[in-house]
C-alpha positions in Angstrom: -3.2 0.9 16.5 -3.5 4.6 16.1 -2.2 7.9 17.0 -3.1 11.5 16.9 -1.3 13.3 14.4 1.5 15.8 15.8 2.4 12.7 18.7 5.3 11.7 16.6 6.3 8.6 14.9 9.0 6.7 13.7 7.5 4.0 12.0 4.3 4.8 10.0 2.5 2.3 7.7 0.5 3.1 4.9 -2.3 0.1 3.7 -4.1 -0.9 0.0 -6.4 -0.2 -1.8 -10.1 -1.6 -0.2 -8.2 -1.7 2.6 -7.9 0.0 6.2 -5.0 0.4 8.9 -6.9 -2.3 10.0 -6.0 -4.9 7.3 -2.5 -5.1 8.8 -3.4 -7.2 11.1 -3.1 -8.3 14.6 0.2 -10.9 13.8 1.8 -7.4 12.0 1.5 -5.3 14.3 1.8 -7.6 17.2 5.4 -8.7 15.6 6.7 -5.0 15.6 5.4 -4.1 18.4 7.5 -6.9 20.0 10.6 -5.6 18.0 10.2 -2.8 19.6 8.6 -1.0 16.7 4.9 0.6 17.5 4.0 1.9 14.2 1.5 4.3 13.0 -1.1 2.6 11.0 -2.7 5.6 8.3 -5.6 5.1 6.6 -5.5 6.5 3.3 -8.0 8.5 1.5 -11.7 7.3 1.3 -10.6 4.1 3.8 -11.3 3.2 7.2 -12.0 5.9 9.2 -11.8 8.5 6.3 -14.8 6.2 4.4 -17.5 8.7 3.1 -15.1 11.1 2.2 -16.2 12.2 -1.4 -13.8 15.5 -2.1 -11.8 15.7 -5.2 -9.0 17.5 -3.7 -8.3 14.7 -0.8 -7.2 12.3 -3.5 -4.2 13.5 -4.7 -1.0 12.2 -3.7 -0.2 15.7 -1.9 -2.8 15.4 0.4 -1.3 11.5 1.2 2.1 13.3 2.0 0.0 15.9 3.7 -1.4 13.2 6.0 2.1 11.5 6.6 3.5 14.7 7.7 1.2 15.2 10.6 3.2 12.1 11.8 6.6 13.4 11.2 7.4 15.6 13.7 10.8 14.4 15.4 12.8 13.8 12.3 12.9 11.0 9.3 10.7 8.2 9.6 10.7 4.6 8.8 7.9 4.2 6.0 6.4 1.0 4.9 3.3 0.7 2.0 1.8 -1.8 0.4 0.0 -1.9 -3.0 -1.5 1.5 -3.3 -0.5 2.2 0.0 3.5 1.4 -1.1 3.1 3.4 -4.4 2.0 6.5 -2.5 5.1 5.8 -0.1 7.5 5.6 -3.0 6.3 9.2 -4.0 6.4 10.7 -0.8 9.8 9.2 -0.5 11.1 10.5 -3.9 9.7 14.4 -2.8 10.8 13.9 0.5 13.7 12.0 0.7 15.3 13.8 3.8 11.8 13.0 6.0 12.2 9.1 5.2 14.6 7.5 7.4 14.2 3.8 5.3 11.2 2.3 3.0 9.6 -0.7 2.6 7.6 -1.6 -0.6 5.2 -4.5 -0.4 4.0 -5.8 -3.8 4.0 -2.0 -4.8 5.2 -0.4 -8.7 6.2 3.1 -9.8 3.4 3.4 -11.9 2.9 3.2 -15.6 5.5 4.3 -17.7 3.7 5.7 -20.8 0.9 7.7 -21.5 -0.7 5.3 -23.7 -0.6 2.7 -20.7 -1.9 5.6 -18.2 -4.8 6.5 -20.2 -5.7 2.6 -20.5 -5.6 2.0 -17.0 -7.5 5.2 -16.3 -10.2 3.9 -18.7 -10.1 -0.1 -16.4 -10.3 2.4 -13.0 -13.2 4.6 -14.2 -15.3 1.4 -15.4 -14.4 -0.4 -11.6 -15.5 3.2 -10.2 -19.1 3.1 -11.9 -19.0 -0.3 -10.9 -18.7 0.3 -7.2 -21.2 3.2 -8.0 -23.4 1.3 -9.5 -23.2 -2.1 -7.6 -22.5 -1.1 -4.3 -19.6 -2.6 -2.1 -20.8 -5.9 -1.8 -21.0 -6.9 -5.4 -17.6 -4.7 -6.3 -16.1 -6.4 -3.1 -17.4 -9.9 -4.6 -15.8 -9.3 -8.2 -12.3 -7.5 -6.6 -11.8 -10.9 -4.7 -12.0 -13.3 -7.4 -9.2 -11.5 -8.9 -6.1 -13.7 -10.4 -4.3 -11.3 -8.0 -5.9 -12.7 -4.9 -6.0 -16.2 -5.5 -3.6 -17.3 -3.9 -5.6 -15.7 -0.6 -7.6 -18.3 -1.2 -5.7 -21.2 0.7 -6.0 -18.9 4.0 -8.2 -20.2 6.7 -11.6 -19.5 6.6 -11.8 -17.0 9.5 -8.6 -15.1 8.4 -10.8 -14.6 4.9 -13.7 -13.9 7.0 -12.3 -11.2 8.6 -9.9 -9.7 5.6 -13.1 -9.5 3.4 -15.6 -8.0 6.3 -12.6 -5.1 6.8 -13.6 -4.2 2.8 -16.9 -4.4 3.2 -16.6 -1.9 6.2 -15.5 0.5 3.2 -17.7 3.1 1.5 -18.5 2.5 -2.1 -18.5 6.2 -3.2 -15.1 6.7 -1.4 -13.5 4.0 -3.3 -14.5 4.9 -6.3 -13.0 8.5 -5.7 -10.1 7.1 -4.5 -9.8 4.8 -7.9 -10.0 8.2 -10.0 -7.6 9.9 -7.7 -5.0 7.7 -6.5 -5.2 4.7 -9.1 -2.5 3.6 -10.8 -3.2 5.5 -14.4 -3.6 8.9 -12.3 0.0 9.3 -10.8 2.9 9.7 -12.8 5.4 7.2 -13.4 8.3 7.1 -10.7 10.6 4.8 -13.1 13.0 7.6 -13.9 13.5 8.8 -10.5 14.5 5.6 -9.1 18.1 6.2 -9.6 17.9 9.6 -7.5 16.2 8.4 -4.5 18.9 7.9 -1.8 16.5 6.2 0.9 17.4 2.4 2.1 14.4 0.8 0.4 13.2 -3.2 0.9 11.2 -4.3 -1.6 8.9 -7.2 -0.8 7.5 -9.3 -3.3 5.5 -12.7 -3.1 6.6 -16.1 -5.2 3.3 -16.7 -6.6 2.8 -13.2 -8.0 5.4 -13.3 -10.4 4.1 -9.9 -11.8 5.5 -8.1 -9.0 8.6 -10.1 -8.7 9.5 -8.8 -11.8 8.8 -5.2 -11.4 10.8 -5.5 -8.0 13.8 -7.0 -9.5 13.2 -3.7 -12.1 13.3 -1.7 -9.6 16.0 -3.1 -7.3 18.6 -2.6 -11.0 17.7 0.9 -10.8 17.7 1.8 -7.0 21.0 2.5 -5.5 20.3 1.5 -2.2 17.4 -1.3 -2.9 17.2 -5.2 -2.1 14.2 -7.5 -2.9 13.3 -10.1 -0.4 10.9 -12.6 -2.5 9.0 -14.2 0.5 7.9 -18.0 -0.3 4.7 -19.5 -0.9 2.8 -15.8 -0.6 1.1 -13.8 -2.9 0.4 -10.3 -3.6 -0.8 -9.6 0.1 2.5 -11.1 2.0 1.6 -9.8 5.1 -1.7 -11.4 5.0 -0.7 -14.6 4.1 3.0 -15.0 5.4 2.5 -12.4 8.6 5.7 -14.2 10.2 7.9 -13.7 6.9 7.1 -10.4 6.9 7.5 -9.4 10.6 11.2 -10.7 10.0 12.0 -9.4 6.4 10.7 -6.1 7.5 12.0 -6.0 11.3 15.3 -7.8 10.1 15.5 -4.9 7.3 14.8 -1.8 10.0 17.3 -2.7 12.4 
């Protein structure tokens, strides 16, 4: 689902990296729409509808919150992000705080918290980004699946796989890799410090298998003041792919 910026919103939706508003998912969106929840599904940077875009200056995380405030036009919203898509929500919640009405984090951090680990990661991103360059979006797409990240998406059915991994193909290998140098993880500044100031009701969703991120979400619940972690069972790093229903009622349970 989609809608043209300056229509309004209250719940807007922000997806991952290789990803598109499409990777939500018909059980997702289906499940809030139900609720009574239509959200706003924005693809980010370089994704979906926006693959092919090259330009420097759209992969910054003010031109994200530029994009998220075409929807906000009849007060706070309800903004939910996962992976990439939930880091660049934290930020835009943390510089707007009085234009986010309640946040949801799925599988997402608030970056690296030292230079030394920032200039590492920017070193990983910049080798994936010649790789993509290199490669082309097959072979990159081929290698980013096979990540210990993702293996738990493994057990999904065949045509759920199918269709997750023909959504990232869909993707512009170019755009991805601009989108890695932009708006990876070793570009943005930590957010650890300014947990404790962000006043926003935030849910923090986390999968049982990727202990990783259960970790940094129990980190971040100790230093948010208005923060709980929901640890969905038997998912992964992608919840809403793999446990749709979970999700639908961690996040719809959360926004009402």
């Amino acid at each position: 689902m989609s809608r043209e910026p300056g229509a309004g919103a209250d719940l807007v939706l922000l997806h991952g990296f290789t990803g598109s508003s499409a990777a939500w998912g018909a059980d997702v969106v289906d499940g809030l729409s139900s609720a009574g929840r239509s959200p706003v599904l924005v693809d980010l940077p370089g994704h979906g509808r926006h693959a092919g875009v090259v330009a420097p200056w759209r992969f910054t995380v003010e031109a994200v919150a530029a994009d998220i405030l075409r929807y906000v036009t009849r007060g706070p919203v309800d903004l939910v992000g996962y992976s990439m898509g939930g880091r660049l929500a934290l930020d835009f919640a943390v510089t707007y705080p009085h234009r986010v009405r309640r946040l949801v984090l799925e599988s997402a951090s608030p970056g690296l918290e030292t230079d030394e680990e920032r200039a590492r990661r920017r070193a990983d991103d910049e080798e994936l980004a010649k790789r993509l360059e290199e490669e082309g979006i097959e072979s990159f797409v081929d290698h980013w699946e096979d990540l210990p990240l993702f293996e738990s998406q493994k057990a999904l059915p065949g045509d759920v796989r199918a269709a997750h991994r023909a959504g990232r193909l869909r993707n512009h290998a170019p755009s991805l890799a601009a989108a890695l140098r932009g708006l990876g993880t070793g570009s943005l500044p930590s957010r650890w410090n300014a947990l404790g100031h962000c006043p926003v009701p935030t849910l923090i969703l986390a999968g049982e298998l990727d202990t990783r991120y259960v970790s940094v979400g129990e980190r971040m619940q100790a230093r948010m003041p208005s923060a709980r972690l929901v640890v969905v069972r038997g998912a992964g790093h992608t919840v809403h792919l793999e446990k749709p229903a979970a999700w639908v009622e961690a996040v719809v349970g959360f926004l009402a």
